[in-house]
N, C-alpha and C positions, 0 to 999 in steps of 0.2 A: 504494500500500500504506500502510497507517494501523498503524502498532503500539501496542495499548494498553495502557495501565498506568504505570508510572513508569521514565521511560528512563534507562538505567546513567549517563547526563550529571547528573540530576537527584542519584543515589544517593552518585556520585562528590563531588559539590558539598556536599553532606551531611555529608561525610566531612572534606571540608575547613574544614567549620564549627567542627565539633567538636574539630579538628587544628591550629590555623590556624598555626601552624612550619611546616607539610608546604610550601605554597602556597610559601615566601619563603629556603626553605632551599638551594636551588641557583639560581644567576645562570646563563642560557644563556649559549651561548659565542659570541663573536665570532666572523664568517665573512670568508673571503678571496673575492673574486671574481677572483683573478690564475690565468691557465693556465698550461699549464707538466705538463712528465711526473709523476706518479703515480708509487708504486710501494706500491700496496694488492695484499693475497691476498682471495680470495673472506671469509674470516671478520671483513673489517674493516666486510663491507657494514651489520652492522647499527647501528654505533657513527657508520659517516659519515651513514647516516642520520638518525638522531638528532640530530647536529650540522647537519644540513640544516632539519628541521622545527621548525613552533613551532604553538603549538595554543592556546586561549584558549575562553572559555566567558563567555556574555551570559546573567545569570540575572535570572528575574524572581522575587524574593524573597517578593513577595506572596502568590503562587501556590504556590510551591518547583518551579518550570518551567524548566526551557533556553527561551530567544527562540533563542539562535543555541549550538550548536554545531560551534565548526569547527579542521580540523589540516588543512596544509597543507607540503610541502614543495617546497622549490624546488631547481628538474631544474639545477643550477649548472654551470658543468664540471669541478668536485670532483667535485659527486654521481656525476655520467653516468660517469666515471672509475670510479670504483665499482663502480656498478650493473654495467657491464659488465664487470667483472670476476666477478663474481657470477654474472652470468647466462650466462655464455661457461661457467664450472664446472658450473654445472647440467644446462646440455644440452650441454655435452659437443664445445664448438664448438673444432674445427682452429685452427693459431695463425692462418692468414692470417682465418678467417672472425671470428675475434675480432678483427683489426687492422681487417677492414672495415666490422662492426660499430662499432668505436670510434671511427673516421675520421669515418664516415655521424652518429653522437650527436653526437660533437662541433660538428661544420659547423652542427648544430641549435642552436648556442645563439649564432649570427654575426648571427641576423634576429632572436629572441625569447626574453625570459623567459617560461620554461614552470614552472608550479607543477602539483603535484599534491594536487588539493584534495578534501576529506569533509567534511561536514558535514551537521547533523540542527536541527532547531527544532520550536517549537510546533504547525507545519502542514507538513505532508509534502509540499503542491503548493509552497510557499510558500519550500522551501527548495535549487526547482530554479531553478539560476541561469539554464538554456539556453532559459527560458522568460522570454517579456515581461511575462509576470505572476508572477513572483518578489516577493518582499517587499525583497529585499535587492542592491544596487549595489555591486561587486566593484571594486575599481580598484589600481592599483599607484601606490604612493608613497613617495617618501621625506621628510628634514626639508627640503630645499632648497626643499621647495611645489611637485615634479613631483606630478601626478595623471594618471597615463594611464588610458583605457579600457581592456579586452577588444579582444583583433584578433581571437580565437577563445575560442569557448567549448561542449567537445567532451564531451557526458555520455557516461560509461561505464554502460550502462543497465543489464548484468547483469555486475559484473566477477568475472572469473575467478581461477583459480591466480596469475596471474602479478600482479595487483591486491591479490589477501590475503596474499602470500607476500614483496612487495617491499615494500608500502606496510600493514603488517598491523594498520592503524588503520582500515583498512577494514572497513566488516559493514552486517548487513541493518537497521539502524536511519539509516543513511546513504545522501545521494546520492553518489557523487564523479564528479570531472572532472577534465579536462587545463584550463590557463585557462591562453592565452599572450596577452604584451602585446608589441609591437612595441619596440623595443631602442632606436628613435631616433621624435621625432615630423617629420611632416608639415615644416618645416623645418629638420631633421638635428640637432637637438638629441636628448643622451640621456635615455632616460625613466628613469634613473636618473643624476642626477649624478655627475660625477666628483669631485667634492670632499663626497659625501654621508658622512656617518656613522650610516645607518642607510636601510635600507629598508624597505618591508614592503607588507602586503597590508590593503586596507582595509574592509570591509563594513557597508554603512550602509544605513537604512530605516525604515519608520516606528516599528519596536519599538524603536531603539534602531539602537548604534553601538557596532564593536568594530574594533579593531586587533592584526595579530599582524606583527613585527618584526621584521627581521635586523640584529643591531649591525655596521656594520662593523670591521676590522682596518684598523690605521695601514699605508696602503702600505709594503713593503720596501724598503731600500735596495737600490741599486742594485747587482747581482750577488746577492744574498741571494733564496732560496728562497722562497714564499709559505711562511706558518705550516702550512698544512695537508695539504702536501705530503707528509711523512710521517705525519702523527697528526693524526684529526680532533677532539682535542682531547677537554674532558668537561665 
């Protein structure tokens, strides 16, 4: 599908020109990667969200074009925390079917960082990752100079209620995908450092190169709660 005319990335960017306060006025918030109980109600899902995702925009100025448009959020085990909270109140799930839902997420994140990622650019084939003919190289990294591959990369080819409803930066001007990286490399090293102070997602190619970032939080001492335990911050 080819959508033509001027995409709301380009309008948005426009916007920011004219604005340029808007761009620089809130610092994202530093994220905890430490587990540990939750104690979220269904209406905190849309705020930890927000503290999960980061989004970033590759403009070609010459043109007034998006190269890369892309939001991604990462499936943490904050987030899952969350979500299933959310998603347990929606439909309406029994407490055990929600304790086995949240059991079954969790266990999900002991093998892989899962992100949940949208993005749009100049060419429409060009901005499907699940393809060898993509424009663009997806990797996980952070400042310590890890760079992992993709272990999977899972297109959501017509996503539903439950893709516009959880993740509602989704819409028909975007691909999205699940994109999980394996948690340790090939010899047991993590793809995220332990002593990193930031992570993120990387996406590079001939048009260019962009970066979207999770700052890390200063480990807790010891007996003390992660930060976002109660409040996913602002």
């Amino acid at each position: 599908m080819r959508v033509r005319g001027r995409s709301p990335g380009v309008l948005f960017a426009l916007v920011l020109l004219a604005l340029p306060g808007i761009a620089s006025g809130c610092a994202e918030p530093k994220v905890s990667l430490a587990p540990g109980a939750r104690e979220y109600v269904p209406s905190d899902y849309l705020q930890v969200l927000k503290h999960w995702t980061r989004d970033k925009t590759l403009m070609d100025f010459s043109q007034l074009s998006d190269r890369l448009s892309v939001t991604a959020t990462y499936e943490s085990w904050d987030f899952r925390w969350a979500y299933v909270i959310r998603y347990a109140a929606d439909y309406r799930l029994t407490v055990d079917q929600r304790h086995e839902l949240l059991d079954r997420t969790l266990r999900e994140t002991e093998d892989d960082h899962e992100f949940f990622v949208a993005l749009y650019g100049s060419n429409w084939r060009w901005t499907d990752l699940s393809r060898p003919t993509s424009a663009w190289l997806v990797r996980l990294i952070d400042d310590q100079g890890s760079e992992t591959a993709p272990s999977k990369i899972e297109s959501i080819v017509k996503p539903g209620a439950i893709e516009r409803v959880y993740f509602p930066y989704t819409n028909v001007w975007r691909h999205a995908f699940r994109v999980r990286f394996p948690r340790q490399t090939v010899d047991g090293r993590p793809t995220i450092a332990e002593n990193a102070r930031w992570f993120g997602l990387r996406f590079a190619g001939a048009e260019g190169n962009e970066e979207l970032r999770w700052e890390l939080e200063e480990p807790p001492a010891a007996g003390e709660p992660p930060a976002s335990s109660s409040s996913p911050g602002g």
